[in-house]
Structure formats: C-alpha cells, structure tokens
C-alpha positions as CSV (number, residue, x, y, z in Angstrom):
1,X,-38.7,83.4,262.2
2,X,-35.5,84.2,260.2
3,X,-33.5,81.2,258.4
4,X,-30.6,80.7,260.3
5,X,-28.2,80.9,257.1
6,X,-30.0,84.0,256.3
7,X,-28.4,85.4,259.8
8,X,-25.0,83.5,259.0
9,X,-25.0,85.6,255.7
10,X,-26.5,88.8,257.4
11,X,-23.4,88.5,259.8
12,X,-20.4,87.7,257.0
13,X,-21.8,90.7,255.3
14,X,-21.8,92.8,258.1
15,X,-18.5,91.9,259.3
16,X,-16.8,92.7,255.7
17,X,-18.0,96.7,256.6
18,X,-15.4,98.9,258.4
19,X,-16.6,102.2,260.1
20,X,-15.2,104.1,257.1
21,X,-17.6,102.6,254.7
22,X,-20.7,103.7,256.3
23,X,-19.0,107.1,257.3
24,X,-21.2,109.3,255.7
25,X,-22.5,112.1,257.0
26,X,-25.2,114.9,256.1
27,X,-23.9,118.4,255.2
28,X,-25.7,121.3,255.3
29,X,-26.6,122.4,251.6
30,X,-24.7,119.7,250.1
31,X,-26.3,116.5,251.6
32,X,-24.2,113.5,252.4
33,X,-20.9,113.5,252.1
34,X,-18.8,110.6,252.5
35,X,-15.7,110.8,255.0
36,X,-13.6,108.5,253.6
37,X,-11.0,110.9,251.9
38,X,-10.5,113.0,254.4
39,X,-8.7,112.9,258.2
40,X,-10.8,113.6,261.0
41,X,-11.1,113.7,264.1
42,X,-13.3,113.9,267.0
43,X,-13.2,116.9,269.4
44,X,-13.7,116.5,273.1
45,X,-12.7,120.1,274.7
46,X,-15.3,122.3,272.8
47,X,-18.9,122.9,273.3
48,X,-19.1,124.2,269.8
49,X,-17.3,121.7,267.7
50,X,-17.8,117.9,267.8
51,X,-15.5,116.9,264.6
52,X,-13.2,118.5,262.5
53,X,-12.5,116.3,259.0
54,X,-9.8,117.8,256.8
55,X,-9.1,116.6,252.6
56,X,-5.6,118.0,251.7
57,X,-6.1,116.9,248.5
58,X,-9.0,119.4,247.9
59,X,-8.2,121.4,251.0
60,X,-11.3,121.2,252.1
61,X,-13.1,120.7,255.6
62,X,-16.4,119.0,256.9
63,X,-16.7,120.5,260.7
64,X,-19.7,119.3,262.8
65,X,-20.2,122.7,264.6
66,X,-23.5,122.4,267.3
67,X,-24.1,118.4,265.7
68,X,-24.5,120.1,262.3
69,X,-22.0,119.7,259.5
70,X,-20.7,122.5,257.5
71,X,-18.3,122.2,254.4
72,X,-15.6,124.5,253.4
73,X,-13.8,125.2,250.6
74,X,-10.3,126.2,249.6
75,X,-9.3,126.3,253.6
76,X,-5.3,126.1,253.9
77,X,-4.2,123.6,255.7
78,X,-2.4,126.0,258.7
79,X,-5.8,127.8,259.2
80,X,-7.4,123.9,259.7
81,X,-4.4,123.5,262.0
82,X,-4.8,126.5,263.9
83,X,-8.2,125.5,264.5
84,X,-7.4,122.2,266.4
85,X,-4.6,124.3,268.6
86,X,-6.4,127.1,269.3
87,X,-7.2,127.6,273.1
88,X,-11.0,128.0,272.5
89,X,-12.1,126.2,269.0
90,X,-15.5,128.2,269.0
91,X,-14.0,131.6,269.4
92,X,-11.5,130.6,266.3
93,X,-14.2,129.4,264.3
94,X,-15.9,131.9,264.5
95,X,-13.2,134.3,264.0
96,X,-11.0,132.8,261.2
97,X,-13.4,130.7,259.6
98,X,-17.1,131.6,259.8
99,X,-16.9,135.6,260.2
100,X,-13.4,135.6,259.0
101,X,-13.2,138.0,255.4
102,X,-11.8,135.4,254.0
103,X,-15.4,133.1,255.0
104,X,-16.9,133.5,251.7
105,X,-14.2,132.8,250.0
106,X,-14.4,129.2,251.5
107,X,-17.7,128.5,250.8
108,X,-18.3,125.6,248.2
109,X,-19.5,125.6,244.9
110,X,-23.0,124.1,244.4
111,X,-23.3,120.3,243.7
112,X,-25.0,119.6,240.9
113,X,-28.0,117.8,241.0
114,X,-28.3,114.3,240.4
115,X,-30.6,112.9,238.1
116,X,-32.9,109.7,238.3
C-alpha cells in the first residue's frame, strides 16, 4: 500500500506540471523535440496532417503528417501560413513543402550526438 503523504506529494507535484512541460514529442531523425518554443496547433479538417507547430524565431516547423512528426528547416513564415489556409493541407504539403524544390532546402541540419 502507498503512504498516504507519498500520494499528497505525488499530487502537489503533478499539479505544478502544465501540458507544455511534458510537450515533447518524437521527430523523425531528430528524436524528441520539445514544443514549448514554438505555436501550434491542432488540425481537425485533414486526413494527412494532425498538428502543425511553427518557431518564428528559428522559422522552423514540427508537422505531425500520418501521426509522424517531421521537422523543417528555414520555412518562411507565409509558406507555414499558406499551409493552415490552404483548401486541402495534404495536397499543399505535399506540393510546397515535401516535393516542393525548395524541400531540401528545408531539411535540418543533423543534431549532434549527445554524449553520456
């Protein structure tokens, strides 16, 4: 049986945590990423794409396309934009950002590996 004031602290602890601390998600080739810099949101009226994150800092995008997450690099905030307006998301995503010419130019740099 668990203490009880190991549950009271279990719960105090918990409560301190907002949804943007354990926001973290798992990219493909760069492993997790956490959400907390960038704006996202969460797409109901495509098949294809479930989340679209965007970091105008770093203009850079997270997009959960078919529940996987895909990074990009150096993506100008209008073409991010376009994406949420467009009348089909998958067809623009595929178009503008994934076959687009400009597509390897917003692929991201390695991450180095951490040592431990």
């Amino acid at each position: 049986m668990v203490p009880e004031k190991l549950v009271i602290l279990l719960f105090a602890v918990l409560g301190q945590a907002t949804w943007a601390d354990a926001d973290v998600v798992d990219v493909r080739h760069a492993g997790p990423v956490d959400l907390a810099p960038f704006v996202c949101t969460d797409i109901t009226r495509s098949t294809m794409i479930g989340r679209a994150c965007y970091n105008a800092a770093t203009q850079s995008a997270i997009i959960e396309v078919r529940s996987t997450y895909r990074q990009f690099c150096n993506l100008p905030k209008p073409t991010f934009d376009a994406l949420l307006d467009a009348p089909s998301m998958g067809q623009f995503y595929r178009k503008h950002i994934q076959g687009s010419k400009a597509a390897a130019s917003y692929a991201c740099a390695p991450r180095p590996r951490q040592h431990g």
